[in-house]
C-alpha positions in Angstrom: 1.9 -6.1 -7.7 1.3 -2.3 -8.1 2.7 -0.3 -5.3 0.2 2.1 -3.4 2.3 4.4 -1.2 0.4 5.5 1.9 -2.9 4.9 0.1 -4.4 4.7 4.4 -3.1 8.6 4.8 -5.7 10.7 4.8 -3.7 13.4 3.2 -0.9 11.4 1.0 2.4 13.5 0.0 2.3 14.8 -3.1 5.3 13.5 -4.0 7.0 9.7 -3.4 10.5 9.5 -4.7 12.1 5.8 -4.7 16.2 5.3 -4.4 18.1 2.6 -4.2 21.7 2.5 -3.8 22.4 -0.5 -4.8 20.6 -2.0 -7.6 20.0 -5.4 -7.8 21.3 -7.5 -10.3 18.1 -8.1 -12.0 14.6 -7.0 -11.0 14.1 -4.8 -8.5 11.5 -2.8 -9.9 9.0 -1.0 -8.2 6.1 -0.4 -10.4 3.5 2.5 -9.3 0.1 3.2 -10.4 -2.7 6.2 -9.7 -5.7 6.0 -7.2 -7.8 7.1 -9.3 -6.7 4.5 -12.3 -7.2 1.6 -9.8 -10.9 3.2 -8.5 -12.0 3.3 -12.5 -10.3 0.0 -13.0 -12.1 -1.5 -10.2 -15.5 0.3 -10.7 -15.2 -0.8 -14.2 -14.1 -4.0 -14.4 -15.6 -5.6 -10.9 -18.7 -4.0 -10.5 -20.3 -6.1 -8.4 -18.0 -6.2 -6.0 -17.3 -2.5 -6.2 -21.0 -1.9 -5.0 -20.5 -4.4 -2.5 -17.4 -2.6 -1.1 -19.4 0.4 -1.5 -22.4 -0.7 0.6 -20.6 -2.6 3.0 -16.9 -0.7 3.4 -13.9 -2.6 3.9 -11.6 -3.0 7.3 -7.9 -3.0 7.3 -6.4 -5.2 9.8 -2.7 -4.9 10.3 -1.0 -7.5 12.5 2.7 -5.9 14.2 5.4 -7.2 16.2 5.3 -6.0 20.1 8.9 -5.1 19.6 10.7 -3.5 16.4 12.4 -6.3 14.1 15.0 -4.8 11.1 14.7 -8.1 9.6 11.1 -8.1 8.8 9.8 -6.0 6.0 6.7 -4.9 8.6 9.6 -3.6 10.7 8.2 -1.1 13.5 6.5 -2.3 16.3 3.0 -1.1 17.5 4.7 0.5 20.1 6.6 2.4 17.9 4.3 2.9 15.3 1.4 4.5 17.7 
């Protein structure tokens, strides 16, 4: 899947650089893709639904650990987080 950096920032950076210091041995890639090419593509192509969304909104519910965990990719705690 595409990855949408910070797309729930009301002000997103301007700028998103990637690094890796290690690459892997095969894959690895991190393929990026506009806002506004996934708003046309989605107004375009799902219509219906894109009204839907429209009339009704959508709510983003993130579940987090009570306590930080390095070896999930969620990571940061609630606590931490707010």
């Amino acid at each position: 899947p595409f990855h949408h950096e910070m797309a729930q920032c009301p002000t997103p950076p301007s700028y998103v650089l990637f690094y890796c210091d290690t690459p892997p041995a095969s894959g690895g890639e991190t393929p990026i893709i506009l806002s506004s090419e996934v708003a046309r593509y989605f107004r375009v192509e799902h219509k219906a639904f894109y009204e839907a969304v429209k009339k009704h909104g959508v709510r983003y519910v993130r579940v987090m650990p009570s306590e930080d965990d390095n070896s999930s990719p969620i990571g940061r705690s609630w606590k931490s987080t707010f």
